[in-house]
Each structure stands twice: as structure tokens, then as C-alpha cells.
N, C-alpha and C positions, 0 to 999 in steps of 0.2 A: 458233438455239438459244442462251440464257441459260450462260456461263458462269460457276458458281461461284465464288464471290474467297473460297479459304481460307485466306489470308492474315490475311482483317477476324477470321475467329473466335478466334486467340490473342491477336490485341490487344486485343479485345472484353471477352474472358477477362480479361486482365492489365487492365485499365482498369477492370473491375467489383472486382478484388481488390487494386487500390490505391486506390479511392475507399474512407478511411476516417476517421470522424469521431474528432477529439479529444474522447474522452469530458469528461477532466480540466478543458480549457477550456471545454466549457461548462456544468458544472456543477462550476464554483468553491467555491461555497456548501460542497459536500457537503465537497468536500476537506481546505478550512480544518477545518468541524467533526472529520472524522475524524480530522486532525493533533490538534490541540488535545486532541480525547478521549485518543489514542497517548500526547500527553504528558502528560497530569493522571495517567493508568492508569500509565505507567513513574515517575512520580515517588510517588504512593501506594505502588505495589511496594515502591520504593527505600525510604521512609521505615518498610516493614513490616521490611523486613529489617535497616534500621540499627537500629530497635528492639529486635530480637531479640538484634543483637549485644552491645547493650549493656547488655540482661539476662543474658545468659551470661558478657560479662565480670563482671561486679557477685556472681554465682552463685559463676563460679571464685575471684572476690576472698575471697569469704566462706568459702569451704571450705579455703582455703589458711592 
């Protein structure tokens, strides 16, 4: 009679859920683009809001 090795099925288990692919290295391409869009998107923001401030101060200049 065949005895079972339940030993093989937790490491079988653990070796199935550490084989995991680096998304990021191989799909470089995508990463760069989403960086680059992150920073063009945070620096428009920034420049909407320096905007603002310096219509508000100009406002407060003139009311004063």
C-alpha cells in the first residue's frame, strides 16, 4: 500500500505562492509612461494653484 508524503502538499502550496512575477520589470514601458504622466499631472496642479495665489494676492493688493 502507497503511502501518502503529506509533507510534498505545504511545500507545493508555498512554492505555488511564492512563484511571482515582477509585474514592474517587465513591463517597464508602462511604468516610465505612468511616472512621467504623475509628474506633468503634479506639476500642472502646482502651476494651477500658484496661479491662484497670485491672483488673490494682486486682489487683496488692490482692496487694500
Amino acid at each position: 500500500m502507497a503511502v501518502i508524503n503529506l509533507s510534498l502538499v505545504p511545500r507545493d502550496t508555498v512554492s505555488h505562492l511564492a512563484k511571482r512575477s515582477n509585474w514592474a520589470s517587465e513591463n517597464s514601458g508602462v511604468v516610465l509612461v505612468f511616472c512621467i504622466v504623475f509628474v506633468v499631472g503634479v506639476g500642472l496642479i502646482g502651476l494651477f494653484i500658484y496661479k491662484k495665489m497670485i491672483a488673490r494676492r494682486e486682489r487683496k493688493a488692490r482692496e487694500s
